[in-house]
N, C-alpha and C positions, 0 to 999 in steps of 0.2 A: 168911624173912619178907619178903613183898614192901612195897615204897615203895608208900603214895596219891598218886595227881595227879602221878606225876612218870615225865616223858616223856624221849625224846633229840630234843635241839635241831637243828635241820638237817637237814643230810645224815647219813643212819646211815652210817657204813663198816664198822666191827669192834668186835668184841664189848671191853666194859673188865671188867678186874677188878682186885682189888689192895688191900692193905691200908686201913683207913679213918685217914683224921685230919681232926679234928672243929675246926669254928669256931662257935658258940653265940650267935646276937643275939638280944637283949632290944627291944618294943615302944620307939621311938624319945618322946624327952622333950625338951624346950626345954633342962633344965636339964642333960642330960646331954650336951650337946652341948661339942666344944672351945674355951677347954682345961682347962673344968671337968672333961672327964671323957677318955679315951685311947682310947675308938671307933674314931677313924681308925687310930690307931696299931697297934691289936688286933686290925682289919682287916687289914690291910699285914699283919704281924705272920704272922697264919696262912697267907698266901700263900708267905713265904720258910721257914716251918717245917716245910709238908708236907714229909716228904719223898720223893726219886724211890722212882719207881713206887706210891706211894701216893696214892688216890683222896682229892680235900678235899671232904668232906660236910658242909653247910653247915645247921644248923637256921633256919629263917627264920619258923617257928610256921604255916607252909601259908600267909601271907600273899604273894602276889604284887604287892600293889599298889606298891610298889615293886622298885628289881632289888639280887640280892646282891651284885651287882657290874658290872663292865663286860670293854672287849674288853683294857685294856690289861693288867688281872690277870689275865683268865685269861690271856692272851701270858706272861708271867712264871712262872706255872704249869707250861706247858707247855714252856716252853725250860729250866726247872728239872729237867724230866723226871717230871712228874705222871704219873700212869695215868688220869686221869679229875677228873671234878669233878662233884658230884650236889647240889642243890638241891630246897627245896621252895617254893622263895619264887620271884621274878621273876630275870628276867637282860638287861637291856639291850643295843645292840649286836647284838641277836641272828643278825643275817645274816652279819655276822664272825664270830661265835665258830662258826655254827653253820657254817660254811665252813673251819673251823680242824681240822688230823688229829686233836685230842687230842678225846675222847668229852665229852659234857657231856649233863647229864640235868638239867633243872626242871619246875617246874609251867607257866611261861608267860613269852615274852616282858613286859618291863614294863620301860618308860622313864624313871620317876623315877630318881633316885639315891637308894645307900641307906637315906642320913640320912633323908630324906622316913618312913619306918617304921619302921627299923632300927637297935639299936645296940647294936656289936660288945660282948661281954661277958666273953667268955672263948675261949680256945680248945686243945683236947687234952686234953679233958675229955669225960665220957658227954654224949650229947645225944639229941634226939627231931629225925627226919626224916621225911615221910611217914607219920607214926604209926609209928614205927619207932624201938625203944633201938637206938642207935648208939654201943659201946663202941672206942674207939680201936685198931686194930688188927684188929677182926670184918673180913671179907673183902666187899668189896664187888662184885656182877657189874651189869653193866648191860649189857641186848642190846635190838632194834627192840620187846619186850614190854615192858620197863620194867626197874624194881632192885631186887635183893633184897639181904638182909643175911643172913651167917653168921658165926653165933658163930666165932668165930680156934679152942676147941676142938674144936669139932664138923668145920670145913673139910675135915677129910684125907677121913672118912668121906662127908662127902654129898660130894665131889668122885668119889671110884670109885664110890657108886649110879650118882651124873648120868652119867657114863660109859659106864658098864652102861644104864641107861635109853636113852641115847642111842643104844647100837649094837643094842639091840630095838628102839625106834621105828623105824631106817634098817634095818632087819630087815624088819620089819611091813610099813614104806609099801614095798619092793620086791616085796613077794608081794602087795598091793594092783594096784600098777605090772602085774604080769605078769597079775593078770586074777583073782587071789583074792576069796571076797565076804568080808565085812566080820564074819562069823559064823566063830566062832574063832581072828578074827585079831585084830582089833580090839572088845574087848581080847583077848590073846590065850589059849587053852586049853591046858590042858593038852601036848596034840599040839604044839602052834605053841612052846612053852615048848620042850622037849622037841632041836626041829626046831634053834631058835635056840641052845641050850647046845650042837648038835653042833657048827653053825658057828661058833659059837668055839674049840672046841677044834681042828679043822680050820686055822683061822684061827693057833692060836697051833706050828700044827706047823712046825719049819725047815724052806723049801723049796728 
């Protein structure tokens, strides 16, 4: 299931993935502000809960107009040993964070702070991202195309498809490379099927 609207900030370097843990903000209200209500605290909160190597998926409702955060959390995040951090809302600081090794994927730079729209609600709990259910622990990737989401049962199996797909595509574009046309190869025929199951077995012989 791919994320709407939601990009990687900065510099791409390497691909993320890794379990999800979820933080859930509700449209921002005068009244639910501190210390009527624990926003901040809920905030903060899901920052030291994620835990290492797991991605913190932030639902923000697709608003950007304010940021889910800033540079100093996600710092915290990352020295925590986060695998990523995905938003569909805004993110502040962006030329730090998006200068920083740990991956981060939003909809858009955005400079308010988060109170300005947002307030923290819950967190490790189902949420919606990108138009996306987001159950705590579904595998999260995110690469220079954007982020998808896999259910935590299904992971083992589409992980050997994408695999398998992957070493036919680097299949395909090499017989492209040497001068192949694009007629049974792309996509590929029978024949090109056939050609590529040899080279894996080839491939899987001790040499």
């Amino acid at each position: 299931m791919l994320m709407k609207n939601v990009r990687p900030l900065g510099r791409y370097g390497r691909p993320m993935v890794g379990p999800a843990y979820t933080l859930r903000f509700i449209p921002a209200r005068e009244d639910l502000e501190a210390p009527a209500w624990r926003s901040g605290e809920i905030h903060r909160e899901a920052f030291e809960a994620t835990p290492a190597r797991h991605v913190l998926v932030m639902d923000c409702r697709s608003d950007a107009s304010a940021a889910c955060c800033g540079d100093i959390m996600v710092s915290r995040l990352m020295v925590r040993g986060g695998a990523g951090l995905v938003s569909d809302g805004g993110i502040r600081d962006s030329a730090a964070i998006g200068a920083m090794a740990m991956p981060v994927f939003v909809q858009a730079p955005s400079p308010p702070v988060s109170r300005v729209a947002h307030c923290a609600l819950e967190h490790g709990r189902p949420i919606a991202c990108g138009g996306v259910a987001v159950i705590p622990g579904d595998i999260v990737m995110g690469d220079a195309d954007g982020v998808i989401v896999i259910p935590a049962s299904a992971a083992a199996q589409v992980a050997d498809e994408a695999l398998k797909k992957d070493a036919q595509d680097a299949f395909v574009a090499r017989r492209i490379l040497d001068g192949a046309p694009l007629k049974g190869n792309f996509p590929p025929d029978a024949e090109t099927l056939r050609a590529f199951e040899a080279y894996l077995a080839a491939q899987a012989k001790p040499h």
